[in-house]
C-alpha positions in Angstrom: 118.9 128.7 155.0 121.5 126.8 157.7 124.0 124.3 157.3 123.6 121.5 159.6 126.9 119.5 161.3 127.6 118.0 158.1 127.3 120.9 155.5 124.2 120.2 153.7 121.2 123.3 153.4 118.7 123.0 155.4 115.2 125.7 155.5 115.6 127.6 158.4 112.5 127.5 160.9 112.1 131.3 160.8 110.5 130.8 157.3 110.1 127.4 156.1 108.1 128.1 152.9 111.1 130.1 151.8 113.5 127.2 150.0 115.0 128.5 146.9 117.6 131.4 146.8 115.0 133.7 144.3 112.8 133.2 147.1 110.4 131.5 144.9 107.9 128.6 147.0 107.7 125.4 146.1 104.0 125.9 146.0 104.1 128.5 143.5 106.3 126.4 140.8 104.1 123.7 141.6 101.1 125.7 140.9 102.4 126.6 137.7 102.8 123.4 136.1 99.7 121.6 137.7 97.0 124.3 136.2 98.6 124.1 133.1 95.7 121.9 131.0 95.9 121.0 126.9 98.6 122.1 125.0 99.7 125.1 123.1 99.3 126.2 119.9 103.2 125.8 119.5 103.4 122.8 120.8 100.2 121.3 117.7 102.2 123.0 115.2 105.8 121.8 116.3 104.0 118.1 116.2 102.8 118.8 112.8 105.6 119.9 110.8 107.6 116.9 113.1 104.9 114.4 111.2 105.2 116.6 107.6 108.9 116.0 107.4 108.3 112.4 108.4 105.8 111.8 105.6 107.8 113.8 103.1 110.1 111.2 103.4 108.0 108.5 104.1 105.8 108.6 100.9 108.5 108.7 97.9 110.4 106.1 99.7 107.1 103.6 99.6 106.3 104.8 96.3 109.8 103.7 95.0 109.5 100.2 97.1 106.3 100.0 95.0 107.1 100.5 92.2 110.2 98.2 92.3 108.2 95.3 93.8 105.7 95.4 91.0 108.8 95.6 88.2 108.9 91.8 89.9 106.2 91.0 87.7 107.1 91.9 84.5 111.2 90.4 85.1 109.2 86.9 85.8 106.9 87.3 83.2 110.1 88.0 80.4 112.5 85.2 81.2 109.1 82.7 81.3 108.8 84.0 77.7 112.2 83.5 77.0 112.3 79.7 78.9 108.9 78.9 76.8 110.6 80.1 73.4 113.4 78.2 74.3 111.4 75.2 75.0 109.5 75.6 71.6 113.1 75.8 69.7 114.1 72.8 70.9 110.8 70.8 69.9 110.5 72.5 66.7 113.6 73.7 66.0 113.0 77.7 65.9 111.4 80.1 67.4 107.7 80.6 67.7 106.3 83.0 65.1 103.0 84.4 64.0 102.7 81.6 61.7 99.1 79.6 62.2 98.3 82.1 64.9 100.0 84.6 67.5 103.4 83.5 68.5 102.3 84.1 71.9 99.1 82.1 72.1 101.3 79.6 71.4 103.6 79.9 73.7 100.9 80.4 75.7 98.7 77.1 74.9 101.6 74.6 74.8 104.4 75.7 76.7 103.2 77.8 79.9 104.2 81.1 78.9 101.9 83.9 81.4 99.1 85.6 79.8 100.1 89.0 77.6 99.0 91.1 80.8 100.6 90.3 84.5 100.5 92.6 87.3 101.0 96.2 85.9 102.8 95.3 82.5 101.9 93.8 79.0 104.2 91.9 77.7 104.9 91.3 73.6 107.1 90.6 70.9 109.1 93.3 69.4 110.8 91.1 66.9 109.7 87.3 66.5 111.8 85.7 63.5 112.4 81.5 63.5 116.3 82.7 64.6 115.7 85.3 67.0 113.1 87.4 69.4 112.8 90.0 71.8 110.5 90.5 74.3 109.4 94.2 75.9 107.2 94.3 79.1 105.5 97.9 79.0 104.4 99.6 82.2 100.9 100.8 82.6 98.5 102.4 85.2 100.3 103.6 88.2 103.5 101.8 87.2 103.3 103.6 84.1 106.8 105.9 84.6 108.3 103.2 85.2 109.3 102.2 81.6 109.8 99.1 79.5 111.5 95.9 80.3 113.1 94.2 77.6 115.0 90.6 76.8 116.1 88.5 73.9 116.3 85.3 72.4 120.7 85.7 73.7 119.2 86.7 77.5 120.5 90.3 77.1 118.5 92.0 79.3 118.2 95.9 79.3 115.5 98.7 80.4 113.7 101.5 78.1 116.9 103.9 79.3 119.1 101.3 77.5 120.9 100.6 80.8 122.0 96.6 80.1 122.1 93.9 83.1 124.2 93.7 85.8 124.5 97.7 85.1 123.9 99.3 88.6 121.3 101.0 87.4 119.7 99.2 85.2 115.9 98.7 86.1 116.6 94.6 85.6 119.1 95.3 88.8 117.0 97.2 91.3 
């Protein structure tokens, strides 16, 4: 190697193929990288636990998205209970009850409350007096661990943990 007038390196003439200070050719390093064809064992397995650790993550965090989307269904289905019973009070001046058939056919027939099963709950009454109801929404299939939604005839609304709305983490919440 020289330095020419304004300091830089140059490759002598003597031995041109002789640039780096190991005395490696460029040819060689070249060489090396260009007959180098697929990839290594290393490099499939670093890829798959990269992907592994990606779907570990991934997959709970869709389940839970899930599972909270469908809990959509049943919160809708409860307060158009609640809005139908509310309706029938204030024609007939209490509550539905079993009387002359289910309290929620009626409901059903005459004041556009949804069907018993929506989504991936059933809904039904746990008490249905002429003063006073609740409603539960119970979970089933894959939605199933998931729990019971429940409201009453005062809109208290609270989950099968007996977490009570606007409680952080009560299931009417999230």
């Amino acid at each position: 190697m020289e330095t020419n007038a304004s300091g830089q390196l140059t490759a002598t003439t003597q031995d041109p193929g002789k640039l780096h200070s190991r005395g490696i050719k460029p040819n060689k390093i070249r060489n090396l990288y260009m007959n180098k064809k697929g990839i290594t064992l290393i490099e499939l397995l670093v890829v798959i636990v990269i992907v592994g650790i990606l779907a570990a993550i991934a997959i709970p965090m869709y389940t839970n998205y899930m599972q909270r989307a469908r809990r959509v269904d049943a919160k809708t289905a409860l307060e158009q209970v609640r809005a139908a019973q509310e309706m029938w009070r204030a024609e007939k001046g209490s509550y539905a009850t079993d009387g002359g058939g289910t309290a929620e056919a009626k409901l059903q027939t005459t004041m556009g409350a949804p069907t018993t099963r929506v989504g991936y709950y059933d809904w039904n009454f746990t008490v249905k007096l002429a003063n006073s109801f609740t409603v539960q929404a119970v979970a089933f299939g894959t939605q199933a661990t998931d729990g019971s939604l429940f409201i009453n005839y005062l809109g208290q609304k609270w989950d099968s943990g007996g977490k009570y709305y606007p409680d952080k983490d009560s299931k009417w919440t999230r």
